[in-house]
C-alpha positions, 0 to 999 in steps of 0.5 A: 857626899858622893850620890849614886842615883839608878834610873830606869826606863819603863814603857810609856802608858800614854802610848798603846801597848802591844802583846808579842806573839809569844803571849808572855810579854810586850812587844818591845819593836812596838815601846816608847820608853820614858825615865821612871817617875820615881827614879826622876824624883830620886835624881832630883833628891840628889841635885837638891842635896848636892846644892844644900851641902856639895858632893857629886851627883852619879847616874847609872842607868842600863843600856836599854830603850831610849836611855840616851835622851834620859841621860842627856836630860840628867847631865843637862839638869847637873848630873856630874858623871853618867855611867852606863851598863851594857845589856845583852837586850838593847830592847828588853830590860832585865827583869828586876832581879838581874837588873840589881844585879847588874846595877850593883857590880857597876855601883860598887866601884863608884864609893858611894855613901849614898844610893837613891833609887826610885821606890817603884816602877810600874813594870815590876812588881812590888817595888823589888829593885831598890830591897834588891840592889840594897841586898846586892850592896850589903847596905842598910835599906830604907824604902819609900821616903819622901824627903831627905836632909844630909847630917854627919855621917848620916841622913835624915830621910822622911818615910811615909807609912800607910795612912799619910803617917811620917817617920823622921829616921837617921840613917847611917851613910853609907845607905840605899833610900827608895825615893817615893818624891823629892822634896820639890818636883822634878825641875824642868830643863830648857830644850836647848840645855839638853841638846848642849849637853848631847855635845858636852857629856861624854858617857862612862861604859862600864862592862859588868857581869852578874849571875843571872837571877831568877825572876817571876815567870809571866805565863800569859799577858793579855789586854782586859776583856771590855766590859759593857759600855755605856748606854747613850741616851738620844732624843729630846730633853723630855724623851730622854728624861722619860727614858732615865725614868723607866730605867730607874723603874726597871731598876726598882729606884722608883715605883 
């Protein structure tokens, strides 16, 4: 089986982010980028179906953030082949429209019989790339699966619907899975296997042109007014003991 995986960098939300002085988006000078959850999931669905029934395992990611050390981490981890897409903005990734557009004219030439992509990302809205880039493909779309088993032809994939309910579908290859989590978590790599594979793995550029899509026009990003903090109550244990008790007084709790 041949598996296409797209992965995507999102901003770091570990790391303070930063508004630029347009007020219409983040300050990407000022982002650390990491691989996408969902997307790292999607990868290691692959890897899990290439060890139970062969194939090779593609990436395609787009050339924007710190992209290098998430592909090195997938070859390191046993990706077959990287490609990557070329963007007019190294620093500002596409919005999700113009991304499945790009990533769609990359895919079509990789003969795919299975796309995954990871279900979400926490800078787009709506999950929108993986509907999108099925739309781009004219390809069957199944979103949000848990798990996935290879049959003939086909797959067997785990959709969760709201509630914690599970569907078992088979879905007719060729296709594109919204990966939502693998069947085990995303393996970790050794420091050293990633720096041997930043020797050995050689990158596929492949140029591709798209028409630009429209998407969501932002009109104002800003960081949530601070609500009132807590008060922090000081003394000694009966002190602040008599204070908790006025409090629930004054609050009508007690009388």
């Amino acid at each position: 089986m041949n598996i296409v995986v797209v992965v995507r960098q999102v901003p770091d939300l570990i790391e303070p982010l930063e508004i630029a002085e347009s007020g219409t988006s983040l300050d990407f000078d000022e982002v650390s980028f990491l691989v996408n959850e969902t997307d790292d999931h999607a990868l290691e669905q692959a890897l899990l179906l290439k060890e139970a029934g062969g194939g090779t395992v593609t990436v395609v990611a787009l050339d924007c953030g710190e992209v290098d050390d998430t592909l090195y981490t997938a070859a390191a981890k046993g990706a077959d082949k990287i490609v990557k897409i070329p963007v007019e903005d190294e620093l500002r990734p596409p919005a999700p429209p113009a991304a499945a557009a790009l990533f769609a004219e990359a895919v079509k030439g990789l003969q795919a019989d299975l796309v995954l992509v990871g279900s979400s990302a926490h800078d787009e809205l709506e999950g929108m790339l993986a509907p999108l880039l099925a739309l781009k493909l004219q390809l069957p779309y199944v979103g949000v699966i848990r798990g996935v088993r290879a049959g003939d032809g086909s797959v067997t994939a785990f959709k969760e619907f709201p509630g914690a309910v599970m569907a078992k579908m088979n879905v007719k290859l060729p296709a594109v899975l919204g990966i939502l989590a693998a069947d085990q978590p995303p393996r970790y790599v050794p420091v050293s296997r990633i720096k041997a594979a930043t020797k050995s793995t050689e990158f596929e550029e492949v140029e591709v042109a798209a028409a630009a899509a429209p998407g969501v026009t932002v009109q104002r990003m800003y960081h949530p007014a601070a609500g009132e903090r807590a008060e922090m109550l000081e003394g000694s244990e009966e002190e602040v003991a008599a204070k908790i008790a006025e409090i629930l007084v004054e609050k009508g709790i007690l009388k």
